[in-house]
mmCIF file of the N, C-alpha and C atoms, coordinates in Angstrom:
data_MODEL
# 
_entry.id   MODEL 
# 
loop_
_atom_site.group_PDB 
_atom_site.id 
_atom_site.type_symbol 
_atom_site.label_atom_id 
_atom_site.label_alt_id 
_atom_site.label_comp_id 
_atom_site.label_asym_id 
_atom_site.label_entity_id 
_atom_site.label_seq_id 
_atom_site.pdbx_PDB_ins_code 
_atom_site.Cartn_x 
_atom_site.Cartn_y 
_atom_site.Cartn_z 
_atom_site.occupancy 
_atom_site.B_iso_or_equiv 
_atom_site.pdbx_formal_charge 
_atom_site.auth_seq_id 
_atom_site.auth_comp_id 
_atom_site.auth_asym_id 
_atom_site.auth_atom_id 
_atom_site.pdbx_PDB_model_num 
ATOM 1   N N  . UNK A 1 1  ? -9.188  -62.809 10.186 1.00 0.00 ? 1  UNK A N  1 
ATOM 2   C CA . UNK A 1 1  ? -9.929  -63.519 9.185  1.00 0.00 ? 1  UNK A CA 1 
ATOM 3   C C  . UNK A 1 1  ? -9.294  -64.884 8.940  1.00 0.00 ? 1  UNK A C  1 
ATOM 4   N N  . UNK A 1 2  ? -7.859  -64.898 9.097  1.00 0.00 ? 2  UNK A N  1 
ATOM 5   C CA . UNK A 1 2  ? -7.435  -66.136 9.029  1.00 0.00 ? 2  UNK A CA 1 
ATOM 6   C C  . UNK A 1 2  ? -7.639  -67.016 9.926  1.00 0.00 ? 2  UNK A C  1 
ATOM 7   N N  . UNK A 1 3  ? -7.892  -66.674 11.382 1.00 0.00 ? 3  UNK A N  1 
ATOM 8   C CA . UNK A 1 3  ? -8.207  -68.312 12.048 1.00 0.00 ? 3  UNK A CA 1 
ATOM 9   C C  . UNK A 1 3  ? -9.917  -68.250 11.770 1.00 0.00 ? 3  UNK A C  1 
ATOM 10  N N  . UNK A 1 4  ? -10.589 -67.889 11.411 1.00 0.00 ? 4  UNK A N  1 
ATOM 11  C CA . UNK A 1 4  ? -12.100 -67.934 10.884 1.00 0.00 ? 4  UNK A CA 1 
ATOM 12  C C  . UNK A 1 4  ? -12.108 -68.697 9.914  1.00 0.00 ? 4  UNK A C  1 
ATOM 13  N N  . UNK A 1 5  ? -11.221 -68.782 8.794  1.00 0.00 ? 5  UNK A N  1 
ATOM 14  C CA . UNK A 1 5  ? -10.816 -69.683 7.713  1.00 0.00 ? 5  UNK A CA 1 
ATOM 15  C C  . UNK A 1 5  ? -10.842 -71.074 8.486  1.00 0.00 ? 5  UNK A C  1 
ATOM 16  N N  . UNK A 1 6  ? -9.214  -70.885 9.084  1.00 0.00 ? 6  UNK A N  1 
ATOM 17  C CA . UNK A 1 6  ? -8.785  -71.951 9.869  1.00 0.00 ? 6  UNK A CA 1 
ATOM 18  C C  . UNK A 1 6  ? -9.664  -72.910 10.312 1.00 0.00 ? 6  UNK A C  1 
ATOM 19  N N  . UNK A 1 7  ? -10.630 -72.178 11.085 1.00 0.00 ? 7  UNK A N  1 
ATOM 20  C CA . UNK A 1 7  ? -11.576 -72.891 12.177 1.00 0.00 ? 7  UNK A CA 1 
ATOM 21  C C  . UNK A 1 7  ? -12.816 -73.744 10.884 1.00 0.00 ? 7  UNK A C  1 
ATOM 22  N N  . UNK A 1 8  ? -13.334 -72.887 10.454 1.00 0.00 ? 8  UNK A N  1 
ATOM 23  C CA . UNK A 1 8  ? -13.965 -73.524 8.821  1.00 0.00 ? 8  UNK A CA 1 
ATOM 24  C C  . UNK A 1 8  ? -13.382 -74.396 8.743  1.00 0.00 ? 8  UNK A C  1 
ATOM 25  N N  . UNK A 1 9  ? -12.036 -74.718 7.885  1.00 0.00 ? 9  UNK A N  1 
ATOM 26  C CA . UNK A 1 9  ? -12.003 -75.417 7.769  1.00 0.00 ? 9  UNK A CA 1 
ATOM 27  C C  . UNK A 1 9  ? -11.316 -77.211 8.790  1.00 0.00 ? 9  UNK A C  1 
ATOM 28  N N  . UNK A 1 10 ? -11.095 -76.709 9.904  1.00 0.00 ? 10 UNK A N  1 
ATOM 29  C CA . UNK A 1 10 ? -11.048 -77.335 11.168 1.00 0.00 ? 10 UNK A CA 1 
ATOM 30  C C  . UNK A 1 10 ? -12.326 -78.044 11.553 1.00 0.00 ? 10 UNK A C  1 
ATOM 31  N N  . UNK A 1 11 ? -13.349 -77.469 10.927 1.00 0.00 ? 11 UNK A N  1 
ATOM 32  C CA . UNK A 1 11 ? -14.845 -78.097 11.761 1.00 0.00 ? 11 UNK A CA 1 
ATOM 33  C C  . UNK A 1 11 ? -15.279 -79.326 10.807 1.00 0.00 ? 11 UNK A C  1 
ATOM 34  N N  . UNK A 1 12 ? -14.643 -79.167 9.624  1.00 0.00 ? 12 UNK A N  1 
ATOM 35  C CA . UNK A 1 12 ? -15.307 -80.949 8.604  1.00 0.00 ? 12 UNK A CA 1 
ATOM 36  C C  . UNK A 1 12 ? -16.309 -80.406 7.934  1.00 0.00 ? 12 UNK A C  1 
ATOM 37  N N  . UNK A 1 13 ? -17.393 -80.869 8.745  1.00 0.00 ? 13 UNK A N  1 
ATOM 38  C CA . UNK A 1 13 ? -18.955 -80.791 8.295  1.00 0.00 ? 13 UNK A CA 1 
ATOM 39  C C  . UNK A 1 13 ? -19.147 -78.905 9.622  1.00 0.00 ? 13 UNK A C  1 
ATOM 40  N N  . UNK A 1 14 ? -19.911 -78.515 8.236  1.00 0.00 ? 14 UNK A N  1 
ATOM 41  C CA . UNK A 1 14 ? -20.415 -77.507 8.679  1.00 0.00 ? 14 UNK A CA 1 
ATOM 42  C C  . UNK A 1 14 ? -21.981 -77.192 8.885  1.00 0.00 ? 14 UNK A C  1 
ATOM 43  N N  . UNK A 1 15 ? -21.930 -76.219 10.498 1.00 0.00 ? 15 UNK A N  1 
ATOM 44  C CA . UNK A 1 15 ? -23.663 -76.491 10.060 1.00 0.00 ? 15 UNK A CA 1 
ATOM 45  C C  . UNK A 1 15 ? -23.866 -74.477 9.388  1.00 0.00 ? 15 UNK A C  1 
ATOM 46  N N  . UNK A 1 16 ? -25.040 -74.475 9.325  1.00 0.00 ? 16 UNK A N  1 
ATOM 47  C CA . UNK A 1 16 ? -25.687 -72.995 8.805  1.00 0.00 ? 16 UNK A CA 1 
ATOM 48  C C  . UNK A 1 16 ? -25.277 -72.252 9.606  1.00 0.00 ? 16 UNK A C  1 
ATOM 49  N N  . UNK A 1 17 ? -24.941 -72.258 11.297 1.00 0.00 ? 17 UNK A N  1 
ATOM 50  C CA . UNK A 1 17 ? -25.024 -71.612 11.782 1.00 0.00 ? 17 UNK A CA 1 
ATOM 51  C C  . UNK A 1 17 ? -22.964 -71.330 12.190 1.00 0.00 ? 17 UNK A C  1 
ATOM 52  N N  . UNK A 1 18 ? -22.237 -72.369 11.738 1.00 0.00 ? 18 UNK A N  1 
ATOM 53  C CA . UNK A 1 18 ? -21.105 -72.101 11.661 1.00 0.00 ? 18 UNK A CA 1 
ATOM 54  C C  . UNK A 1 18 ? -20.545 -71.253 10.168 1.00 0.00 ? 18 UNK A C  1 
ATOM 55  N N  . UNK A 1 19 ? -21.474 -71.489 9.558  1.00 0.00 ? 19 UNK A N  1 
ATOM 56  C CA . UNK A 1 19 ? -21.203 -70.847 7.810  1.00 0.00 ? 19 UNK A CA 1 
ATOM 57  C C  . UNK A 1 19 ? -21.932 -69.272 8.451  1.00 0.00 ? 19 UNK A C  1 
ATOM 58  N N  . UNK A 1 20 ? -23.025 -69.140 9.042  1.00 0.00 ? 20 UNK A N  1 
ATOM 59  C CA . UNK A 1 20 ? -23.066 -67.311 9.191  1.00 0.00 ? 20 UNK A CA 1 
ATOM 60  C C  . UNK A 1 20 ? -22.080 -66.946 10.065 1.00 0.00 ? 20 UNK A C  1 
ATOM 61  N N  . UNK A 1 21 ? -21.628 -67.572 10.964 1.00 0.00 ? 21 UNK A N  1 
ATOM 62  C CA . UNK A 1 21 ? -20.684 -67.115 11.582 1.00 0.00 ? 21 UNK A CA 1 
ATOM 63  C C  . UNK A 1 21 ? -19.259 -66.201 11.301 1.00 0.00 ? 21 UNK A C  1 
ATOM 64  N N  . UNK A 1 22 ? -18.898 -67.457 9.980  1.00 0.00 ? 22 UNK A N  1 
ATOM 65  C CA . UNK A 1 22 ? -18.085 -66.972 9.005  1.00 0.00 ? 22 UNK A CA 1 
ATOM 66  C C  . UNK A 1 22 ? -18.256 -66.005 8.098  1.00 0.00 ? 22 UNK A C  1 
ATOM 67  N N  . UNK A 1 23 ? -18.957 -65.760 7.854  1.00 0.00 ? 23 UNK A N  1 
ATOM 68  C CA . UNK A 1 23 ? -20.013 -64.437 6.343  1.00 0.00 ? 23 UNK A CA 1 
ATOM 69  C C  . UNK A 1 23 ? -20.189 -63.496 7.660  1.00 0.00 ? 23 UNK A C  1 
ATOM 70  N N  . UNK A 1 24 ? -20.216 -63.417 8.815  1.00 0.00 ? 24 UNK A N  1 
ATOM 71  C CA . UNK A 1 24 ? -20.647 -62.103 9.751  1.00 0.00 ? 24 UNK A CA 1 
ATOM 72  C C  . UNK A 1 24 ? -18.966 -61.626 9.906  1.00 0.00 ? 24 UNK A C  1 
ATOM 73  N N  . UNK A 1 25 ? -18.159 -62.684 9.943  1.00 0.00 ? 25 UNK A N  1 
ATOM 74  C CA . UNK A 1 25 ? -16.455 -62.299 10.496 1.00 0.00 ? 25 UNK A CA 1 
ATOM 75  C C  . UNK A 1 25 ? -15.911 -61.947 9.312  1.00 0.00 ? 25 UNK A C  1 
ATOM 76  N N  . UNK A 1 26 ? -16.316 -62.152 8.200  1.00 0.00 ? 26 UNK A N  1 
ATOM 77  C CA . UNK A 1 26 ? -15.250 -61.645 6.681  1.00 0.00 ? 26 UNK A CA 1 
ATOM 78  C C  . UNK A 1 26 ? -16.065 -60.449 6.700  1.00 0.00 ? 26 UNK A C  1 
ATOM 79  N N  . UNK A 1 27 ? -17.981 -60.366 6.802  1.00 0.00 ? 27 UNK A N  1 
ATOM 80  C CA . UNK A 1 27 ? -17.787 -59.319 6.600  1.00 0.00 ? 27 UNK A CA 1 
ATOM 81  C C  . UNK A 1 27 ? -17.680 -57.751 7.044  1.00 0.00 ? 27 UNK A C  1 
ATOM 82  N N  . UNK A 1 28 ? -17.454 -58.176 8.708  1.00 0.00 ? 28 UNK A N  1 
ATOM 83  C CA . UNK A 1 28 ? -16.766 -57.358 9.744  1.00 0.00 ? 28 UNK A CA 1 
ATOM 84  C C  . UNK A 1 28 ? -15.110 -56.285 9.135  1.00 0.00 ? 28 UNK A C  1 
ATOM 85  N N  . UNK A 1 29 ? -14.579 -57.761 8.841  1.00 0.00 ? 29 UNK A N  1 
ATOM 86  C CA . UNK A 1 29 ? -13.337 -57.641 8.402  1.00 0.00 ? 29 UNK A CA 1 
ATOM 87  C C  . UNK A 1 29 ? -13.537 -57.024 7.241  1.00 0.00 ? 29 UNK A C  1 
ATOM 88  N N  . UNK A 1 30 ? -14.045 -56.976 6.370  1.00 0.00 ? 30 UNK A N  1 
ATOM 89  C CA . UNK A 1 30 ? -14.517 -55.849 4.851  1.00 0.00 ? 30 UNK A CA 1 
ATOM 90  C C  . UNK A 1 30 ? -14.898 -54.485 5.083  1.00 0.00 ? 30 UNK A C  1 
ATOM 91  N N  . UNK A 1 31 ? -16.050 -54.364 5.832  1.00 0.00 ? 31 UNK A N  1 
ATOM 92  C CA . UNK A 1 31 ? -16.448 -53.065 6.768  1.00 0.00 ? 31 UNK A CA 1 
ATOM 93  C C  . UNK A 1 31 ? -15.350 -52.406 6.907  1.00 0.00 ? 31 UNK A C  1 
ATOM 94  N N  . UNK A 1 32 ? -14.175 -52.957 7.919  1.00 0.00 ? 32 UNK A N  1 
ATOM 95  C CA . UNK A 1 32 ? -13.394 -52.545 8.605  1.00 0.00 ? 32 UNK A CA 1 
ATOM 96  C C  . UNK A 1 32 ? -12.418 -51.878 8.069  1.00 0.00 ? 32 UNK A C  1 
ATOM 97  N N  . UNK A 1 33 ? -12.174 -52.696 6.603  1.00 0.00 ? 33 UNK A N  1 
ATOM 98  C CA . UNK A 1 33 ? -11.387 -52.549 5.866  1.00 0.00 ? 33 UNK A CA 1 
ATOM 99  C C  . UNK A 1 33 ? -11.709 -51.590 5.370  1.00 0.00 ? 33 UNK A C  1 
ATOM 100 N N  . UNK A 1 34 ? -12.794 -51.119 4.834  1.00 0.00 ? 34 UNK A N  1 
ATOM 101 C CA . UNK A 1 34 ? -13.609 -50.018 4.125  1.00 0.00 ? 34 UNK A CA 1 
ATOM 102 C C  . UNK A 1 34 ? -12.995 -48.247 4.883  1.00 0.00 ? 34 UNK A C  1 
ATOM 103 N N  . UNK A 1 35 ? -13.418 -48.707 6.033  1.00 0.00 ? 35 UNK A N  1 
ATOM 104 C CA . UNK A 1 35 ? -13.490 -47.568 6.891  1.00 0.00 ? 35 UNK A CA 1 
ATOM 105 C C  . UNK A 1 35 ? -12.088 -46.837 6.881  1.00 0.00 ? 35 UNK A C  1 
ATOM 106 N N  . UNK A 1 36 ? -10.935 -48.414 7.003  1.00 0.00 ? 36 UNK A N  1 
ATOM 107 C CA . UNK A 1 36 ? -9.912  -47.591 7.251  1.00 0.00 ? 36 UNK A CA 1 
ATOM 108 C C  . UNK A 1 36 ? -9.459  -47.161 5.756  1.00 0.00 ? 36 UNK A C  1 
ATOM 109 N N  . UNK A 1 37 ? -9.822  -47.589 4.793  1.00 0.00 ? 37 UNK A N  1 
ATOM 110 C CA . UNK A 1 37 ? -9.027  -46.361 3.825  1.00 0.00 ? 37 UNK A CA 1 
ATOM 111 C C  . UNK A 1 37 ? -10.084 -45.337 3.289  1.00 0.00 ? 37 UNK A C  1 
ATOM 112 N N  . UNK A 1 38 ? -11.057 -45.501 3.502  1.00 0.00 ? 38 UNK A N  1 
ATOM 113 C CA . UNK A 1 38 ? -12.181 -43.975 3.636  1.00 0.00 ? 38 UNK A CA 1 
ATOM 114 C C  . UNK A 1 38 ? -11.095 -42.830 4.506  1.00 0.00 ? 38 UNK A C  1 
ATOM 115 N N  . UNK A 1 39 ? -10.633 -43.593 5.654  1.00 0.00 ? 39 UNK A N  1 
ATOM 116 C CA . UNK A 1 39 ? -10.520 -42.413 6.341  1.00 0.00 ? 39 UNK A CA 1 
ATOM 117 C C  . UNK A 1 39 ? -8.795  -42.355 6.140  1.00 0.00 ? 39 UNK A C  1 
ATOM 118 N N  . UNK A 1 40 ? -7.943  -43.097 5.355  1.00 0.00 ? 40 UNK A N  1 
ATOM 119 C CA . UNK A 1 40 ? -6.474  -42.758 4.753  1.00 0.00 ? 40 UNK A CA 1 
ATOM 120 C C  . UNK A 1 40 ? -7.102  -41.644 3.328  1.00 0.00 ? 40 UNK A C  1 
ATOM 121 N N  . UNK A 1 41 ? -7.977  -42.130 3.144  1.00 0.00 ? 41 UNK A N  1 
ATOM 122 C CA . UNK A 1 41 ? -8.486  -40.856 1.799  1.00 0.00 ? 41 UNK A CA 1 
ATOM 123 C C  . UNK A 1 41 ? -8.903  -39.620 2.109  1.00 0.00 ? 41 UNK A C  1 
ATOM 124 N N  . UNK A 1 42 ? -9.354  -39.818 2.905  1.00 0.00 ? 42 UNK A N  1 
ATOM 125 C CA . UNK A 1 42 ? -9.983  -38.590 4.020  1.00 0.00 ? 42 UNK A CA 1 
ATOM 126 C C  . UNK A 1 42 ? -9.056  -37.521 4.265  1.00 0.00 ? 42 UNK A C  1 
ATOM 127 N N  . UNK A 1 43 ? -7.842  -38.301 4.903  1.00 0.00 ? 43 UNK A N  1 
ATOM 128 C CA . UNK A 1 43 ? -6.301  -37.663 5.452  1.00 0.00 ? 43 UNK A CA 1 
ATOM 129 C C  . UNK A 1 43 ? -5.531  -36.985 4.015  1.00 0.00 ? 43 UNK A C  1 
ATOM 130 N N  . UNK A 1 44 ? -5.369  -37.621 2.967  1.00 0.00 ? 44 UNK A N  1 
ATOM 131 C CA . UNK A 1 44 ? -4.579  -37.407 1.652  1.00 0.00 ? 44 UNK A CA 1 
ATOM 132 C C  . UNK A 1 44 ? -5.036  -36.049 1.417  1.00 0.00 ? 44 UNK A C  1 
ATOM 133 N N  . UNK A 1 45 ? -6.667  -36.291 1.467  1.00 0.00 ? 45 UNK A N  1 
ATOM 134 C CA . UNK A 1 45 ? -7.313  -34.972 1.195  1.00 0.00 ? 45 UNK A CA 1 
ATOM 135 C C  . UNK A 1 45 ? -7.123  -34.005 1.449  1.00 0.00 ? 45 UNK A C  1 
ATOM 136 N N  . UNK A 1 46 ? -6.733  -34.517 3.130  1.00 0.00 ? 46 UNK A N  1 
ATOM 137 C CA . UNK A 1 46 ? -6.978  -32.721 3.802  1.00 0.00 ? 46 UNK A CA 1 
ATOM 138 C C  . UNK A 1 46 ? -5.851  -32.358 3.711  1.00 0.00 ? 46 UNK A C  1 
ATOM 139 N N  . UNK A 1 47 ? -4.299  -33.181 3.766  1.00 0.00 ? 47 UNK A N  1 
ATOM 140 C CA . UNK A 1 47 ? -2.850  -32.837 3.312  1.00 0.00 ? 47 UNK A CA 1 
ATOM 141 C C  . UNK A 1 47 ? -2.946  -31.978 1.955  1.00 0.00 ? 47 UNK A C  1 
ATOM 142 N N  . UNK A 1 48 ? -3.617  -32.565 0.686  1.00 0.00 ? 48 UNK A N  1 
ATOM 143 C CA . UNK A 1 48 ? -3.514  -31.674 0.034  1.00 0.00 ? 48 UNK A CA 1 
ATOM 144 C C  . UNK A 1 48 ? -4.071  -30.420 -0.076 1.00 0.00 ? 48 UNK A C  1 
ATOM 145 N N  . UNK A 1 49 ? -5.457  -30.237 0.372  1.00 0.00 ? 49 UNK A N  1 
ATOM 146 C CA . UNK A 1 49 ? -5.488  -29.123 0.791  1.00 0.00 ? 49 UNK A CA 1 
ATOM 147 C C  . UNK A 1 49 ? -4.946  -27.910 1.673  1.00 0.00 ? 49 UNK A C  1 
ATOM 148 N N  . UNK A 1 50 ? -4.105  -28.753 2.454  1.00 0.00 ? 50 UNK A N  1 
ATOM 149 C CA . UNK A 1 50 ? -3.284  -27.789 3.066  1.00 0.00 ? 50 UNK A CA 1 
ATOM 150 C C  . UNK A 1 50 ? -3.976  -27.021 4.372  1.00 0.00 ? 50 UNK A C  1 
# 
């Protein structure tokens, strides 16, 4: 997510199609993020259950 920043702000003038670019890569990176502690919660779970 950080060279997606980077590059943003590397380009000056932005067009629409460099701004979805960015909103599709953060929110890849959110998804992603999602998933992996769904599935660290997932794990806690089944530890405590035993």
């Amino acid at each position: 997510m950080a060279l997606a920043i980077k590059r943003y702000k590397a380009l000056g003038e932005h067009s629409v199609s460099d701004l979805d670019d960015l909103i599709d890569i953060v929110r890849r990176k959110i998804e992603d993020e999602e998933k992996q502690q769904s599935k660290i919660k997932i794990r806690q779970y089944r530890n405590l259950r035993g």
